[in-house]
C-alpha positions in Angstrom: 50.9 64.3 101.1 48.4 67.0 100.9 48.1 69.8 98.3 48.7 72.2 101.3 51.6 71.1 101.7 52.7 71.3 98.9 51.5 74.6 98.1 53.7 76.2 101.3 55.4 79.3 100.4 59.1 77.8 98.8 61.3 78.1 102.1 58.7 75.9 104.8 58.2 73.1 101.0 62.0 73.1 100.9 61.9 72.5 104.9 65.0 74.4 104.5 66.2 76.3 107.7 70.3 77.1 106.9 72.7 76.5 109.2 74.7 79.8 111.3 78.1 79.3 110.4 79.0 79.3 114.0 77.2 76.4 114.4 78.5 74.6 111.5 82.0 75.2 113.0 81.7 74.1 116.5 80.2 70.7 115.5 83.1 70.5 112.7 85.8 71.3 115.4 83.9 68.4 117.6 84.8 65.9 115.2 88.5 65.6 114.5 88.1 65.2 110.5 90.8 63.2 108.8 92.3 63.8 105.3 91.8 60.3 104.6 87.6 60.6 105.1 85.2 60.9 102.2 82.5 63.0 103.0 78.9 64.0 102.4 76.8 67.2 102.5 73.4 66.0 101.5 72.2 68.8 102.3 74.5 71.9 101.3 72.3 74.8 101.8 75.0 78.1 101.7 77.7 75.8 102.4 78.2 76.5 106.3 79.3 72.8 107.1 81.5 72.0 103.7 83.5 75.6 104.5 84.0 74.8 108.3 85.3 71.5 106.7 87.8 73.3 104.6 88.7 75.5 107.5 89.3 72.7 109.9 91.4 70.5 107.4 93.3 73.7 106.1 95.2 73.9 109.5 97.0 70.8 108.6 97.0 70.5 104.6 98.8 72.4 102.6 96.4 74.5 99.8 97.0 72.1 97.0 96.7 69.2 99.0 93.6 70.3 100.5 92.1 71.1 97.0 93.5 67.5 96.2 90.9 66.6 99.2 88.1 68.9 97.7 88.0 67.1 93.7 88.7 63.4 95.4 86.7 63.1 99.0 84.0 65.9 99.3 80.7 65.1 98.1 77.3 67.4 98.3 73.8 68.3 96.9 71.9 71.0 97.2 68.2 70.7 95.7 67.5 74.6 96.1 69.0 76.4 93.2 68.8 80.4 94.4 71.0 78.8 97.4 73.2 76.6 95.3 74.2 79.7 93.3 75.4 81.4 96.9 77.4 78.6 97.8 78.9 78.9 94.2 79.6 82.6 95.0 81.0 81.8 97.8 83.1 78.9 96.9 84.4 81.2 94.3 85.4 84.2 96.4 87.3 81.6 98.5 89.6 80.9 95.9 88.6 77.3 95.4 88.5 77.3 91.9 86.1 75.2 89.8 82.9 73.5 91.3 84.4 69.5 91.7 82.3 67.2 90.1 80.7 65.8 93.2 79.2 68.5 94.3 75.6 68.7 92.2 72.9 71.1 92.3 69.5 68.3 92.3 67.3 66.9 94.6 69.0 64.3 97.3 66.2 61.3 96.4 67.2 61.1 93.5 71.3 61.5 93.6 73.3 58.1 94.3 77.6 58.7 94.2 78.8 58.5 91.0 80.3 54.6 91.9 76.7 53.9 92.1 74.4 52.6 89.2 72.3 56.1 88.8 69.4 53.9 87.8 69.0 52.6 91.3 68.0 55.9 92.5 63.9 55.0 92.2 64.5 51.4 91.5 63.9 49.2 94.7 65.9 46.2 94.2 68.7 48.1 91.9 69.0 50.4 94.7 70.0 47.7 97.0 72.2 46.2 94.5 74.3 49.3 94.7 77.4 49.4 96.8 75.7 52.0 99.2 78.2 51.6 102.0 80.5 54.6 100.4 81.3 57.3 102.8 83.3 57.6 106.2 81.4 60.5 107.7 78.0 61.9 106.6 77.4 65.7 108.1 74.8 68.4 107.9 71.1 69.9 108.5 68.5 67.9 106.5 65.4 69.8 105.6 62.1 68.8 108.4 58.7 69.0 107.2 59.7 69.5 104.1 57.4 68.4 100.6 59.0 65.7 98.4 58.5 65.8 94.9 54.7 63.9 94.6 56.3 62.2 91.3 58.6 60.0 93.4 56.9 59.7 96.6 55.2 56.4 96.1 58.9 55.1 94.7 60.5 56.5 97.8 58.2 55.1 100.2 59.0 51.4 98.5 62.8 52.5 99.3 62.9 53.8 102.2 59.0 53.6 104.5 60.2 50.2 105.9 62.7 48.4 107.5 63.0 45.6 109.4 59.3 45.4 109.1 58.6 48.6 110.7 57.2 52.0 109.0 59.4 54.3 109.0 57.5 57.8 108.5 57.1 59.2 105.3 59.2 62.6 106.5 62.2 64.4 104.8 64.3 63.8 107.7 63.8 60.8 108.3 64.1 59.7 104.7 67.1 61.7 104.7 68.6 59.7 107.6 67.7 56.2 106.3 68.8 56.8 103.0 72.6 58.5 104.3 72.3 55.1 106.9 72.5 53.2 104.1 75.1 55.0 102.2 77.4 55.0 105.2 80.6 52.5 106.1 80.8 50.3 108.7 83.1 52.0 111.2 81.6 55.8 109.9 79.3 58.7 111.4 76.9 60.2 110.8 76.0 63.6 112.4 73.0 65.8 111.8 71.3 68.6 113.5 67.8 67.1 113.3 64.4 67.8 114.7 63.7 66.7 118.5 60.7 64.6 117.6 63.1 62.0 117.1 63.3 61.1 120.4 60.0 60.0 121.1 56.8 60.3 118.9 55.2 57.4 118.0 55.5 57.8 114.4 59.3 58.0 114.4 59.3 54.6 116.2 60.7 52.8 113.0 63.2 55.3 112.5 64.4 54.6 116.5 64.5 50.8 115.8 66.4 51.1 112.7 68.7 53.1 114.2 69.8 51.6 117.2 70.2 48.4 116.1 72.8 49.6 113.6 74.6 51.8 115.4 76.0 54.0 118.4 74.3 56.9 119.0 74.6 60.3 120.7 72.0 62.7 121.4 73.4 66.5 122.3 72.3 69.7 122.2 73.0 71.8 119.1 75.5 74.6 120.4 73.7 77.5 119.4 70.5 78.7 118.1 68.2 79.4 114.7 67.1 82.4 114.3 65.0 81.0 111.1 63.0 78.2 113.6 61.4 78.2 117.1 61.6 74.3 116.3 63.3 72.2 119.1 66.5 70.6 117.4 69.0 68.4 118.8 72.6 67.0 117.1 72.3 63.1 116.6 75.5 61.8 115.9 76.3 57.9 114.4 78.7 55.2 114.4 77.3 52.5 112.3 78.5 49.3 113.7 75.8 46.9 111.9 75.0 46.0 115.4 72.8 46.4 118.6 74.8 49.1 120.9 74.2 48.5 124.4 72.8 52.2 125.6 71.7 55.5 123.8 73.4 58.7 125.2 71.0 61.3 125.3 72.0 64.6 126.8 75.1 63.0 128.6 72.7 60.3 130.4 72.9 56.8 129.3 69.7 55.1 128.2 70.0 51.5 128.3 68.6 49.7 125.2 67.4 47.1 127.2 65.2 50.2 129.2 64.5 51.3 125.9 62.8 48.8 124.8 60.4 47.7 127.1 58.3 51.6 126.3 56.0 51.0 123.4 57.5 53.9 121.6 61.1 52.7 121.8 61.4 55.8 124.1 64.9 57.6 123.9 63.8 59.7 126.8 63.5 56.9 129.4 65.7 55.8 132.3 65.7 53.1 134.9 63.5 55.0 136.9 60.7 55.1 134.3 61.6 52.1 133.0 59.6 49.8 135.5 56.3 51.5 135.2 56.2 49.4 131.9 56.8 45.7 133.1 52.7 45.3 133.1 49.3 46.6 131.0 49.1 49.7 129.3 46.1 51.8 129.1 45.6 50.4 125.7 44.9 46.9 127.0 42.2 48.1 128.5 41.1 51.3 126.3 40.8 52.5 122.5 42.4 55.8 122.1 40.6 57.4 118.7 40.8 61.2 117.3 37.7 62.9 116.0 36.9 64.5 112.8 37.8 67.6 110.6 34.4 68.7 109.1 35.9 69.9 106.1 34.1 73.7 107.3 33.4 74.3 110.6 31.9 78.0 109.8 29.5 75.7 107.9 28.6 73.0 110.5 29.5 74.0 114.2 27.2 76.8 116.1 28.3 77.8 119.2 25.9 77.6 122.3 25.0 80.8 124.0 22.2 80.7 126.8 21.1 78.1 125.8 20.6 78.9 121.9 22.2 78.6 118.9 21.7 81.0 115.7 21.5 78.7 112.4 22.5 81.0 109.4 22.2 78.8 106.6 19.2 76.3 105.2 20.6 73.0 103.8 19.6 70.9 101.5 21.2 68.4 98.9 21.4 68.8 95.2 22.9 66.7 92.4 26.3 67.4 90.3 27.2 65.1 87.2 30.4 63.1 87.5 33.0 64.3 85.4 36.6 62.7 84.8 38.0 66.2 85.5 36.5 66.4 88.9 37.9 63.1 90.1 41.4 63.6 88.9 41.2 67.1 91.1 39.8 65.5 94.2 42.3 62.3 93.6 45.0 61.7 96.0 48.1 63.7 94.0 45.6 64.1 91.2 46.6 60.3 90.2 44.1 57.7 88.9 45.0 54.6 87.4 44.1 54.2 84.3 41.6 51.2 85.7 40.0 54.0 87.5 40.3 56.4 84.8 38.2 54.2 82.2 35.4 53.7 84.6 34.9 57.3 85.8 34.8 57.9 81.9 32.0 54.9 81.6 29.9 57.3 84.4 30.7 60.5 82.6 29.2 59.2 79.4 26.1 57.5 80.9 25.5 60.9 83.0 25.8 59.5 86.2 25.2 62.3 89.3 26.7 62.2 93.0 24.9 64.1 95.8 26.1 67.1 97.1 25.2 69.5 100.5 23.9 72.6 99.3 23.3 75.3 101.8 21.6 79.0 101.8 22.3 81.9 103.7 19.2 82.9 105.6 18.3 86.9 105.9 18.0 86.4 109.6 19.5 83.3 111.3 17.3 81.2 112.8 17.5 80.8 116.8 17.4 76.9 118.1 16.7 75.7 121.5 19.6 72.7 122.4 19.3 70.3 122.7 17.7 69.8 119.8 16.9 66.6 117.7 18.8 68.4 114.8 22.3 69.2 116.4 24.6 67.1 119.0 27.0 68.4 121.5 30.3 68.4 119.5 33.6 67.9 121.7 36.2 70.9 120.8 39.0 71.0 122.8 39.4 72.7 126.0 42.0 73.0 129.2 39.4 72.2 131.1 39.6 68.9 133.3 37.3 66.5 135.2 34.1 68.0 133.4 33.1 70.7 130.8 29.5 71.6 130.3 28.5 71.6 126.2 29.7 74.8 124.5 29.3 74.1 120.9 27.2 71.7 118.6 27.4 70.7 115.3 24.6 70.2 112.5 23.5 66.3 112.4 20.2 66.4 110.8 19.5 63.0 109.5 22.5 61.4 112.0 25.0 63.4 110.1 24.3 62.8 106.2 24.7 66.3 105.5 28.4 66.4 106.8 29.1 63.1 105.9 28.3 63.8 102.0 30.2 67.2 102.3 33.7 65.4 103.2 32.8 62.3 100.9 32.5 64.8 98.1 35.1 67.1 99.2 39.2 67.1 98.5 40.8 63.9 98.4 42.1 64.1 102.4 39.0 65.7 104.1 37.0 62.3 102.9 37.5 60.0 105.9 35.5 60.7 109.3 38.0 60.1 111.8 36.7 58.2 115.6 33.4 57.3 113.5 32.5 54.6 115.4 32.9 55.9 118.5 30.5 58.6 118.4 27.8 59.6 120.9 29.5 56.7 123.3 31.2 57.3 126.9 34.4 58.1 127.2 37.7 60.2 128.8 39.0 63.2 126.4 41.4 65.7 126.7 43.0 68.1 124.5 45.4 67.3 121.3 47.7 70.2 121.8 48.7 70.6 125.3 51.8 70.7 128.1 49.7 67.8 129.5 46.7 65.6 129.6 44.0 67.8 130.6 41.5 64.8 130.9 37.7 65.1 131.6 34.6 62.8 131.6 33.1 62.9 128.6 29.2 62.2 128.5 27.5 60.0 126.0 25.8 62.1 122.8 29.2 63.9 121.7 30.3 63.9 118.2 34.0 64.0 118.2 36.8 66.8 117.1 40.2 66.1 115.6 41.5 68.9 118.4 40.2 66.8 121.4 41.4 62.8 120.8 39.0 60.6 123.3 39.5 56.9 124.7 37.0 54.5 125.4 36.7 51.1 127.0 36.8 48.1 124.9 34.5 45.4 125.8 34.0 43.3 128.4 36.2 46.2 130.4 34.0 47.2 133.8 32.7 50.6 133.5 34.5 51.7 136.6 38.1 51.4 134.9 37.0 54.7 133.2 37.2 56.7 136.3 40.0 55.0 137.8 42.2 55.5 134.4 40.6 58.8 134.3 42.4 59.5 137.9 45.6 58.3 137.0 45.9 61.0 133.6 45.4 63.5 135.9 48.2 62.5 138.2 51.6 64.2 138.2 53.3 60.8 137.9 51.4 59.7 134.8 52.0 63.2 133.3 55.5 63.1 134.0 55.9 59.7 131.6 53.6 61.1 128.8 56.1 64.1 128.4 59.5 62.7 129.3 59.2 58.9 127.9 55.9 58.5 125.6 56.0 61.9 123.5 58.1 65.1 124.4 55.9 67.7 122.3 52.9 69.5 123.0 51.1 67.0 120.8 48.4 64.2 123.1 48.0 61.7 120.6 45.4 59.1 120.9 48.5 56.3 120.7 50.1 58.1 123.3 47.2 57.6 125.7 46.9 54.0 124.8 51.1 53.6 125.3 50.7 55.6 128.8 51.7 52.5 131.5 48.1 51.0 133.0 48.9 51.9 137.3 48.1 47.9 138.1 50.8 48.4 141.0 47.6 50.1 142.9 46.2 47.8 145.7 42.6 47.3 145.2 41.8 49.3 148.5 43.5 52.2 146.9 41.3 51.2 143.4 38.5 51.4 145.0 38.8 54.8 146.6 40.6 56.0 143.8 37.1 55.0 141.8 34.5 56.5 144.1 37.0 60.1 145.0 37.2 60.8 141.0 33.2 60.3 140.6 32.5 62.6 143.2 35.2 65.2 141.6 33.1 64.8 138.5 30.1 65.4 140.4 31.0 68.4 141.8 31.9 69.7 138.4 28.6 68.8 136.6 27.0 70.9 139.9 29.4 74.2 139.1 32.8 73.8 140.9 36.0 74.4 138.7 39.2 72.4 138.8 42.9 72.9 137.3 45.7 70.7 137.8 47.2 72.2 140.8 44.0 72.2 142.2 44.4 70.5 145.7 41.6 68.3 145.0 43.7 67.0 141.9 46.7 66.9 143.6 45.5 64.2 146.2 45.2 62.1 143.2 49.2 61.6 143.2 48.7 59.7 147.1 46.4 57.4 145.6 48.7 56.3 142.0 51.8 56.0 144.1 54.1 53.7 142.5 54.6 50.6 144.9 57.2 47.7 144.1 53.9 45.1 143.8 55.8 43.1 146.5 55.4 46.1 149.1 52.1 46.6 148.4 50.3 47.3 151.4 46.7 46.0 152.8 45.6 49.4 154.1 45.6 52.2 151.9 44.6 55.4 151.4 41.2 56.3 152.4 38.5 58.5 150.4 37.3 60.3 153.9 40.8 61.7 154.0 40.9 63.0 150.7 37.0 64.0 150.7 37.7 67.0 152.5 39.9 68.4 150.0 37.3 69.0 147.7 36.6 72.0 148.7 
């Protein structure tokens, strides 16, 4: 986890986003509590769910009853102590006496319930010795995107990043759900208002799989909003049943799990219709989907190409710095070495070892630079463009690169690897990271490639014509339509999504063929001036050409280039 992460201003570290009250009490009044349930607030915040428990279960208990309920079944933790002391003040003003025992001011990671060994907590195999399976309904609003304490991480990970095999993101809310999972009865729920990207990003594939073959599950909308997040949230409710159930509800539709799993994401956005795009190739059996680079300092590196010039401000050059124990434990991941590592940086210190370094001047007048030039290459920042973008920025790649290749080797601990190395200066299709769709566009051989603008290229052996006929089908409606409903919901293009997009094999070679020979000519007339957006009608006839076709309908005859031709202008 980064250092800027972990350096967030307290309320985005915490993740913490507190539940309206109103909220709280319409999920409550959803669930028809029982007096008989123990339950969990892992999360307590101000205490919105625990009081629209009490409220719900004080319509049928009598007061000393219900505080009976309170000292025996309820259970919470709240890691945030300015909010801890609120829900105290508030528990108080209730008239709900003392503060049971269960409920604990600490950090959820760490807590276990008190019938549990309390060594367990960051012990692997003790943990799973415990008698987890403790509560009949788990409720609340874990913290997203929020920092975990970088002492325990690497013991949490052991715990809870994997399960049956499968990575399961190293996430606050999603460590939150797998840990409650666990600590969960057969026959109990589980509901959480949780963040959206559950649904379908690649990385919370793990999570999806552990779920659903445990347990029923529910996807609905939360019934009200945040005024503390513009984050899309929905309520996931749970019945562990230790077993496969046969659909996901999402929204009120049913997803089959059979449908579910034939998406390489474990989709719980598909459907039947979506569903058979997936019985053949993927664009990743034919394509590698990489992301670019950060350069650590783009004011530093990147120039921007006006007329035909650049202005170069600086004058680089490298320069030597001794190696110093100090200065490795600060660029360390965590600012942890072990001690291995620690005893031989010390060996370098003390026979005066150096590293290069970039060192760079500012000039009194910048210096103006034809490009191309053997200096520079055109660097590929993301755009909406599509089909083609002429070169609007480069970056400084004197020596093939050494000078920003030393500056990120030399930098902080996370800005040392150059991401989509190998594939620079190659072919390929790009489009932009952040977007409401794949803006695709041909990208030229000689780029050096940006995190914010993820590429694919053909693997070997692949005929080059594949990357225009791929190319066509990203700009399709159809295609779009899966990336954002099945493959990933959120603005985010990853390069996995692109390789998990369906490959359009249900095309008849005809309809290849034109396909192939309409998109080069649309790239064409881009390289010679013409614009394109995705309504364009140009783009549009793409859609006749990707038609999906039950493979045994195919038809000989399809449709033609002439026809489309005309539409390019």
């Amino acid at each position: 986890m980064s250092r800027a992460k972990l350096s967030r201003e307290h309320k985005r570290q915490l993740g913490q986003f507190l539940t309206p009250p109103f909220i709280a009490r319409a999920i409550v009044e959803r669930l028809c509590i029982s007096p008989s349930e123990r339950v969990l607030e892992p999360a307590l915040g101000s205490g919105a769910f625990v009081f629209a428990l009490l409220d719900a279960l004080g319509e049928h208990l009598t007061p000393a009853r219900l505080l009976r309920w309170v000292q025996t079944h309820l259970y919470g933790c709240e890691i945030d102590v300015q909010i801890m002391e609120r829900f105290v003040a508030e528990w108080r003003a209730r008239g709900l006496g003392v503060l049971p025992k269960n409920i604990v001011r600490g950090d959820f990671f760490r807590w276990l319930p008190p019938s549990c060994d309390q060594r367990a907590a960051l012990n692997r195999h003790l943990y799973f010795r415990s008698p987890l399976a403790f509560f009949d309904l788990i409720i609340g609003n874990p913290p997203f995107g929020g920092s975990i304490d970088p002492l325990i991480q690497d013991e949490l990970d052991q715990i809870f990043g994997t399960r049956n095999g499968m990575k399961i993101k190293k996430e606050t809310y999603a460590f939150f759900l797998v840990k409650c999972l666990d600590m969960l009865k057969l026959g109990g729920r589980l509901c959480f208002i949780c963040s959206d990207t559950v649904l379908t990003i690649p990385t919370m594939l793990g999570l999806r799989y552990l779920l659903q073959e445990q347990c029923e599950i529910e996807i609905s909308r939360v019934p009200g909003q945040f005024e503390e997040t513009t984050q899309n949230l929905v309520l996931i409710t749970l019945v562990k049943h230790g077993r496969k159930a046969s659909h996901i509800r999402v929204f009120g539709d049913r997803a089959k799990t059979k449908d579910v799993e034939v998406t390489p994401n474990l989709s719980w956005r598909v459907n039947g219709e979506y569903a058979r795009y997936f019985e053949g190739q993927t664009l990743g059996d034919k394509f590698v989907a990489s992301s670019g680079m950060t350069t650590g300092n783009n004011a530093l590196f990147l120039r921007k190409i006006v007329n035909g010039l650049i202005a170069e401000p600086y004058e680089f050059s490298f320069a030597q710095e001794p190696i110093t124990l100090a200065g490795e434990v600060e660029r360390a991941r965590l600012g942890k070495l072990s001690d291995a590592q620690r005893l031989t940086i010390r060996e370098r210190e003390q026979r005066g070892e150096m590293r290069r370094i970039v060192h760079w001047e500012q000039r009194q007048t910048p210096l103006a630079v034809p490009v191309p030039h053997a200096d520079y290459r055109f660097y590929n920042k993301a755009t909406s463009a599509v089909v083609y973008a002429a070169p609007e920025w480069v970056i400084f790649w004197r020596d093939q690169g050494a000078y920003v290749y030393t500056f990120k080797k030399t930098g902080k601990w996370y800005l040392h690897g150059v991401g989509g190395r190998p594939y620079f200066e190659k072919e390929g299709i790009t489009w932009s990271l952040i977007a409401p769709r794949l803006y695709t566009r041909w990208l030229p051989p000689g780029y050096i490639l940006d995190s914010g603008a993820p590429c694919a290229f053909l693997k070997p052996g692949v005929e080059h014509d594949e990357l225009f006929f791929v190319m066509g089908w990203t700009l399709t409606d159809l295609c779009n339509r899966i990336l954002k409903q099945v493959i990933n919901h959120t603005r985010n293009i990853q390069s996995k999504d692109f390789e998990r997009l369906p490959y359009p094999d249900w095309v008849p070679p005809r309809s290849k063929d034109d396909a192939i020979a309409f998109i080069k000519e649309l790239v064409h007339k881009a390289m010679t001036g013409k614009r394109f957006n995705a309504d364009h009608p140009s783009l549009q006839s793409l859609n006749e050409f990707y038609k999906y076709q039950p493979r045994r309908l195919r038809p000989v005859v399809a449709y033609t280039t002439a026809s489309a031709q005309a539409r390019l202008f």
